[in-house]
N, C-alpha and C positions, 0 to 999 in steps of 0.2 A: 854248753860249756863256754864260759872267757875268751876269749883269743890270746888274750894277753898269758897265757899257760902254754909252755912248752908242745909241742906236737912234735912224738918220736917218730921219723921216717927210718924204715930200716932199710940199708946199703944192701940190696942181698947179694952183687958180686962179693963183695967184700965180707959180707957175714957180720958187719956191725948195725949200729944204730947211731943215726945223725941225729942233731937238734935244727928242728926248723922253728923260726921266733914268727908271730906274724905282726909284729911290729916294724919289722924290717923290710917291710911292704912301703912302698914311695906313697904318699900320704897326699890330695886334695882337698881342700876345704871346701863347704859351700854352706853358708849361712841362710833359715827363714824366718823371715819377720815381717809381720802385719800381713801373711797369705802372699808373696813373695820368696822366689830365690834368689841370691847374689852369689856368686855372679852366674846368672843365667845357661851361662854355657860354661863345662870344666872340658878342656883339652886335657886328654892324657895319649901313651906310650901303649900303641896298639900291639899284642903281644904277649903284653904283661901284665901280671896280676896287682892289683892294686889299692888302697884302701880309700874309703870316700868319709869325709869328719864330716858328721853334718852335725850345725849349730843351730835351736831352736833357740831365738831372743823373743818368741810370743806375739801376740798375749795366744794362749792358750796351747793345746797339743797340735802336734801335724804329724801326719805318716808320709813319709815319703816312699813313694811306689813309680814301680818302672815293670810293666809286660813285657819290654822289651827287654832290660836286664831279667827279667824274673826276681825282683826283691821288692820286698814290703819291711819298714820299719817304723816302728809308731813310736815320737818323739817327746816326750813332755816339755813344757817351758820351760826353759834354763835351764836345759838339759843338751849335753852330746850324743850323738852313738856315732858309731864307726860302722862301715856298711861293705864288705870287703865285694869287689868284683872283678872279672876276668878270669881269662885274659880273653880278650874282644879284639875281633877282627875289626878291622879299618872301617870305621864308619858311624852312622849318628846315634844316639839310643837317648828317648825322652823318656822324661821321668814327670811328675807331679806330686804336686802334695793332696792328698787325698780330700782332706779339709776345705781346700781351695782349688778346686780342678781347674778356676780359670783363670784366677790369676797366679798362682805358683805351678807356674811349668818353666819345664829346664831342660838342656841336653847335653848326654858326654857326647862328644866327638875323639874317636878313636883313631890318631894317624900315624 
């Protein structure tokens, strides 16, 4: 399913239904290109859930994979995805691009 689609959480003190957006997640960038990340390391707000934009500028796919997040996403050339994570206790999580195990690695730092 999108993300970019409503997700109804239901109140159940209340007995209603709220609207949660998951656009409304604090948003990171991190760009790969030429079997490279930039910027290498993304600081976020340990805690909280967050979304991660990652930008393929090529030449060709890369997946970006993290054991330690538990995510895999496989990216086309000039192509985005959005990669949602958290919320992460205070601390480092490396990730790579699968394509390039040795030279595209990166880490969030959780603090």
């Amino acid at each position: 399913m999108n993300m970019r689609y409503w997700v109804m959480v239901p109140a159940l003190s209340l007995g209603i239904v709220l609207p949660l957006h998951a656009e409304n997640l604090p948003s990171f960038n991190l760009t790969i290109k030429d079997g490279r990340y930039s910027p290498e390391q993304v600081e976020i707000p340990a805690g909280q859930k967050i979304k991660l934009v990652i930008k393929n500028d090529g030449p060709g796919p890369e997946e970006f994979e993290s054991s330690d997040l538990n995510r895999e996403k496989l990216i086309k050339a000039g192509k985005t995805a959005e990669v949602s994570i958290g919320p992460l206790n205070p601390g480092t999580y490396k990730f790579i691009g699968e394509f390039h195990p040795r030279t595209a690695q990166g880490r969030i730092v959780a603090r």
